[in-house]
GUKE-478305 format. One record per residue: x, y, z of N, C-alpha, C in turn; residue in three letters; residue number from 1. Coordinates in steps of 0.001 Angstrom, whole numbers, plus 500000, padded with zeros to 6 digits. Each point is the difference from the previous one (the first is absolute). Layout:
// GUKE-478305
ATOM   n_east   n_north     n_up   ca_east   ca_north    ca_up   c_east   c_north     c_up   residuo   num
ATOM        X         Y        Z         X          Y        Z        X         Y        Z       ALA   NUM
...
//
This chain:
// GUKE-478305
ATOM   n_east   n_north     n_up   ca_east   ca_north    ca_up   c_east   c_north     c_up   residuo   num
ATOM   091836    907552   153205    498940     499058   499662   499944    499817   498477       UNK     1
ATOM   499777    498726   499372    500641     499799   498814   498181    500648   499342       UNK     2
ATOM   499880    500090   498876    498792     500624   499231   499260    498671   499492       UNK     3
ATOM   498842    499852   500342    499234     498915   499240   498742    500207   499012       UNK     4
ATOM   500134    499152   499022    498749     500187   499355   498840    500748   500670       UNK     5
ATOM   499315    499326   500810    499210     500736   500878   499744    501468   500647       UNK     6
ATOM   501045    500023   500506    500874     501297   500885   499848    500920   499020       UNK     7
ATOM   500430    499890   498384    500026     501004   499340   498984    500316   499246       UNK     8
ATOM   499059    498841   499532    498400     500160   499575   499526    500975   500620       UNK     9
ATOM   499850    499808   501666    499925     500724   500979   500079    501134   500103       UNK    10
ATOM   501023    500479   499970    500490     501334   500215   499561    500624   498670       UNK    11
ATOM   500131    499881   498849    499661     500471   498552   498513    499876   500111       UNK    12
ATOM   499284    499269   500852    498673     500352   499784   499240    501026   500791       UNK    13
ATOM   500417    500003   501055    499887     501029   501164   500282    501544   499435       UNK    14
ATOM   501414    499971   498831    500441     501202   499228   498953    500249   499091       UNK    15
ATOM   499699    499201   499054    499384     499973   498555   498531    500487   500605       UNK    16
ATOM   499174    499544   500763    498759     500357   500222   499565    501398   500228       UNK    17
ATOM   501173    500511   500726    499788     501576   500171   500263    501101   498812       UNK    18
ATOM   500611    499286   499114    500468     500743   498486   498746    500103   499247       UNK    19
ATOM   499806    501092   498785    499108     499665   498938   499536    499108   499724       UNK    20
ATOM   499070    499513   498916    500122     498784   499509   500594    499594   498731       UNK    21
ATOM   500614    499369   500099    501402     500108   498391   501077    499831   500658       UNK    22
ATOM   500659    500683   501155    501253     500160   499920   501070    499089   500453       UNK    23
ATOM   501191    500015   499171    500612     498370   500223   501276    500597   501165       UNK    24
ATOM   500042    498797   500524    501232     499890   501251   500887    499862   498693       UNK    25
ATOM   501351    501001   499672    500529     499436   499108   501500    499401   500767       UNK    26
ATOM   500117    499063   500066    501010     498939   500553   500973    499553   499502       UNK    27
ATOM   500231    499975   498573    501451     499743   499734   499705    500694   498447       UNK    28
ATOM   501226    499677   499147    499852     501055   498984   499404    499334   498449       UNK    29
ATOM   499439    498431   500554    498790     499357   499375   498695    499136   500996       UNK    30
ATOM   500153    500516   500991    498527     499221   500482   499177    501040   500806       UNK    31
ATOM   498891    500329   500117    498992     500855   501060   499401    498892   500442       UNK    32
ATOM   499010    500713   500883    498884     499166   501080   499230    501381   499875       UNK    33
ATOM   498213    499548   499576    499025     500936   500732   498847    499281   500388       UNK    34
ATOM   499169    500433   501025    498737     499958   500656   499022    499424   498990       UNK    35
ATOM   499625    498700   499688    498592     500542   499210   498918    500039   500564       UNK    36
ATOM   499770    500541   501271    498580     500149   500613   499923    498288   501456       UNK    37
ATOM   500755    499461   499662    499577     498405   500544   501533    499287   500248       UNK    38
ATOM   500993    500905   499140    500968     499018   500892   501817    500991   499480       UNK    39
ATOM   501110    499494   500145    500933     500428   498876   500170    499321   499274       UNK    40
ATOM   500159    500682   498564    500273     499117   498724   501351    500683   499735       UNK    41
ATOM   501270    499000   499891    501292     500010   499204   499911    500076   498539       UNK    42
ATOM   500751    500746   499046    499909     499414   498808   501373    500746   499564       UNK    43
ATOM   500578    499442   498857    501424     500711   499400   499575    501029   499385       UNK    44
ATOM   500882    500595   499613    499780     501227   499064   500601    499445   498329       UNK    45
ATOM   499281    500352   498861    500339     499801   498981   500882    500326   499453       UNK    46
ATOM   500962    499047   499332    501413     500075   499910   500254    500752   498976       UNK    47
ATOM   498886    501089   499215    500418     501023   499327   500643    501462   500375       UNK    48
ATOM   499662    500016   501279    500720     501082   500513   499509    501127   500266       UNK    49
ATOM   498247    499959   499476    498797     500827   500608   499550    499788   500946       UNK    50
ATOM   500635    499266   501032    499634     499845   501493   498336    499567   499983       UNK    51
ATOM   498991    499570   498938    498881     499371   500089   500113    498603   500771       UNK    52
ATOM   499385    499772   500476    499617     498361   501013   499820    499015   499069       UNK    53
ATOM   500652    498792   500125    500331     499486   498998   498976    498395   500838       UNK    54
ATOM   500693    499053   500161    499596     498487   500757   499861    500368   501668       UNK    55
ATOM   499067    499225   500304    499846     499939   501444   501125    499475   500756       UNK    56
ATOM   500492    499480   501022    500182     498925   500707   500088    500135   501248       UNK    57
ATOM   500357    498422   500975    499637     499815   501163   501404    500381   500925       UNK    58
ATOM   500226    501039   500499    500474     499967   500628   500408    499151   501503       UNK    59
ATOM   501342    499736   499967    500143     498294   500723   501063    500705   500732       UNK    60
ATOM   500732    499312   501132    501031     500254   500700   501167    499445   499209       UNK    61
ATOM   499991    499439   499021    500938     499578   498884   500361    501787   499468       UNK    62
ATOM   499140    500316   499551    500189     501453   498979   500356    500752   500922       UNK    63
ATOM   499680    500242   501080    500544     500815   501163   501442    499895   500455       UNK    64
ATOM   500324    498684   499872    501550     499752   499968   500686    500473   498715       UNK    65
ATOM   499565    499519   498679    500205     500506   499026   500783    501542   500270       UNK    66
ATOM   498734    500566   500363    499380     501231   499557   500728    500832   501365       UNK    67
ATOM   500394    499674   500561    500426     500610   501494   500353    501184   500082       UNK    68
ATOM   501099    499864   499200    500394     501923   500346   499242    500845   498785       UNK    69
ATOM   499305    499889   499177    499107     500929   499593   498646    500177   500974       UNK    70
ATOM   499589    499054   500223    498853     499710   501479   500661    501237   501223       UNK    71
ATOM   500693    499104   500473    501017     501185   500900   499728    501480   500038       UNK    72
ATOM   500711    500171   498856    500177     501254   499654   498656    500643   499534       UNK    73
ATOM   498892    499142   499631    498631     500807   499972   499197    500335   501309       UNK    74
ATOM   500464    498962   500999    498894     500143   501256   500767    501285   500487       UNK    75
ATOM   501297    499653   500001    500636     501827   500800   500177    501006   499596       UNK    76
ATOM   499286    500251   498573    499519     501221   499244   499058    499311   499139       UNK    77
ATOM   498511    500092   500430    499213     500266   499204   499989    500364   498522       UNK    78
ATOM   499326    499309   499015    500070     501122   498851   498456    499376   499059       UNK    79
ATOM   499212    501241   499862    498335     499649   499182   500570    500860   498967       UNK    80
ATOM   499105    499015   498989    499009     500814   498684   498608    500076   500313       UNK    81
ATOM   499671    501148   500097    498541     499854   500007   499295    500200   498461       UNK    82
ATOM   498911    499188   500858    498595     499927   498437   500951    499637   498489       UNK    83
ATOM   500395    498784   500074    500496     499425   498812   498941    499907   499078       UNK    84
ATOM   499765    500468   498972    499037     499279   499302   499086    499136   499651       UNK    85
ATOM   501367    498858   499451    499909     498791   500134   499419    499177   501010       UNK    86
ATOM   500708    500290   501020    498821     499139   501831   498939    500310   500167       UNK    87
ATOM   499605    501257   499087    498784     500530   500578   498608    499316   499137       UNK    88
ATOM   500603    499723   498749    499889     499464   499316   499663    498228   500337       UNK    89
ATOM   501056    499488   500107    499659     498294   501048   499065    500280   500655       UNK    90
ATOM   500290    501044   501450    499053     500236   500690   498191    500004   499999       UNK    91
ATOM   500305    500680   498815    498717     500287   499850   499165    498625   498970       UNK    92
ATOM   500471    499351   499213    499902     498964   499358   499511    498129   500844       UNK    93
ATOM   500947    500602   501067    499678     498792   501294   498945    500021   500539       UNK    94
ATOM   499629    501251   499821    498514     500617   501023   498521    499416   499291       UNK    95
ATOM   499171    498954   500828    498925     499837   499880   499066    501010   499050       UNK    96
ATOM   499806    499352   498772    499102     500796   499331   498877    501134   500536       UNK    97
ATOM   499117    499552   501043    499544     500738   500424   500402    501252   501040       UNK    98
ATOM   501728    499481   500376    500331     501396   500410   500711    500646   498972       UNK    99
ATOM   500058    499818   499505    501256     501018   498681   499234    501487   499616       UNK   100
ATOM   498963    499549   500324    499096     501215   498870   500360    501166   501164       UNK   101
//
């Protein structure tokens, strides 16, 4: 069965929800996906080489083709960072003023 946008939102969200909060699906050896409470957010990793989260983007069945055998090779071994900093950081920044406190 070929992998679709969907299919893999899917499955990464079903994963991500049960993890900490922070921790990134790390998926290829510049992009993660984590949970922010409401949905998955994609974003690259910064092309300095500190593995910090760099730009968002939308993951499409375009990038999945792209992206195939790193995709691949992440769904049939797993691999997290937990409690990145940085996400926890977004995370917490996204959050309704009155819940942050």
């Amino acid at each position: 069965m070929q992998m679709t946008h969907e299919s893999a939102d899917a499955e990464l969200a079903k994963l991500l929800r049960d993890k900490p909060r922070g921790t990134t699906a790390d998926l290829t050896d510049f992009a993660v996906a984590y949970w922010n409470g409401e949905r998955v957010v994609y974003t690259f990793l910064h092309e300095d080489g500190h593995g910090a989260p760099d730009d968002e983007f939308d993951l499409t069945d375009y990038a999945l083709e792209l992206w195939h055998d790193e995709f691949a090779a992440w769904f049939a071994a797993h691999h997290f960072t937990e409690a990145r900093p940085e996400v926890l950081d977004w995370i917490k920044a996204a959050l309704p003023s009155s819940t942050s406190s």
